[in-house]
Every structure is written in C-alpha cells, then in structure tokens.
N, C-alpha and C positions, 0 to 999 in steps of 0.2 A: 516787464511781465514776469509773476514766477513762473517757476520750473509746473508748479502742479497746477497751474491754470494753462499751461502748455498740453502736458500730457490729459487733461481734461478735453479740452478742446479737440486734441486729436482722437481721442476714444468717441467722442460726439460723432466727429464727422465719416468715422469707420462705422461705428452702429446704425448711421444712416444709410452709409453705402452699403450697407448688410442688409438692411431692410428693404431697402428697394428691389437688390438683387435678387431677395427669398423670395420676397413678395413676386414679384415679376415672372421667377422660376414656376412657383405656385399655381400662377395662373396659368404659364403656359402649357401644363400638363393636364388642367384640369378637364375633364372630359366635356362635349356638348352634348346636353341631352332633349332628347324630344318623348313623346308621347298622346295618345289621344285614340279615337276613334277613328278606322279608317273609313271616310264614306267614300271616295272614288279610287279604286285603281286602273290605270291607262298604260296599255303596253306599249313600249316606245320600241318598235319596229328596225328602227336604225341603228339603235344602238345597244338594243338586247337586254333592259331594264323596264322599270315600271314607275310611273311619276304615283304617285301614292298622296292623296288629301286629305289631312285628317282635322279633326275637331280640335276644340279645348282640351288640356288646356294647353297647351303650343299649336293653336294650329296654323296652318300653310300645308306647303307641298315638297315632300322630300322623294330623291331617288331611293330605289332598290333596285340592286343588282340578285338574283337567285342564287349565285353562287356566295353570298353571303350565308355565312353561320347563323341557324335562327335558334332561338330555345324557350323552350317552353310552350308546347301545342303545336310547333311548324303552321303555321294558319295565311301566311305571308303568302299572296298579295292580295289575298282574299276582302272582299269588305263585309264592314259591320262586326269589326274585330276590334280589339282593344290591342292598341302596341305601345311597346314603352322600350326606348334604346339609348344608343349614342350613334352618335354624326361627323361628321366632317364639314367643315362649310363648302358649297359648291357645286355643283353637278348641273348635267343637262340631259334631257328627252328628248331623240329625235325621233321624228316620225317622218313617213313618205310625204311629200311635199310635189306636186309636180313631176317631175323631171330628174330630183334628188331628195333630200331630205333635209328638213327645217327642224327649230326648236320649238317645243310645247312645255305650256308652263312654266311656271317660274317655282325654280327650288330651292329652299331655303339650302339644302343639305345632301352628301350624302352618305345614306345610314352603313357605320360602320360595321363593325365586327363583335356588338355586342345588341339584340333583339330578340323579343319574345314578345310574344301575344296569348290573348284570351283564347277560349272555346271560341 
C-alpha cells in the first residue's frame, strides 16, 4: 500500500471521528424548547411549583418553579397566556395526597432559566 493511500486513509478516519465528536458536542448543548398556550395551571402544594398545560404547538405539561426568571409580560402561571422557553427534561408535581403527598401529571420538562409570555 502507498505512503499517500496511507496518509489518506488516516485523514478519513480522523475527519470522521471529528464529525461525530462536533456533531454530538452540538447537540449536547443545544437548548429544548417548548411553547404554546397555557390552558391549565395547578399548584403543586408539595413541592412549591406549578404543573402548567399547554397547547400546540408542543403541547403536554411542563413544571414552573416562581423563582424562575420570566421576561417579557411576567404573566406566568397565569392561563390563556402564550409562553415560549426552554426546559430541561424532567420534573415532578406533588400535591397532598392522603396522609403525604403524591405525584400529578405527567411532565414532559422542566422550564428553565429562559421564559416569557404574552399579555
């Protein structure tokens, strides 16, 4: 085998493992975003947030904490708002449940450090 199908071959499989590496970096920083209309929010008692349900076009049900940064209007946890953020994947609502407290809903997220809403 030559020399320059050598050095070929090895620039190949370095630009590969570059590309996967970028790529992967890429994604792992790229924000999740949600948005939509809020039609319900529920205060979760237990744990001092609000399970929040919105519309299209992502809808489901994300946590809000209040001591979250909001901008634009502060309108949060209000319904019949229009909010657009980023998230985190995860969170839970507890509420009084009996004797302790249980989980409500299911949350896709929860919103981080960057939210604003409509009027």
């Amino acid at each position: 085998m030559s020399i320059k199908k050598i050095i070929f071959s090895i620039g190949i499989v370095i630009l590969g493992i570059f590309g996967i590496v970028s790529g992967y970096s890429l994604h792992a920083q790229s924000p999740l975003v949600f948005g939509g209309l809020v039609l319900n929010s529920q205060y979760c008692a237990c744990s001092g947030n609000f399970l929040l349900t919105l519309s299209g076009p992502t809808p489901g049900q994300w946590v809000w904490y209040p001591s979250t940064p909001q901008f634009a209007n502060f309108q949060l946890p209000r319904s019949g708002v229009w909010t657009l953020g980023t998230y985190t994947p995860g969170g839970v609502c507890l509420v009084p449940s009996g004797d302790g407290c249980a989980p409500f809903g299911v949350p896709i997220g929860t919103i981080s450090s960057t939210v604003g809403t409509s009027f």
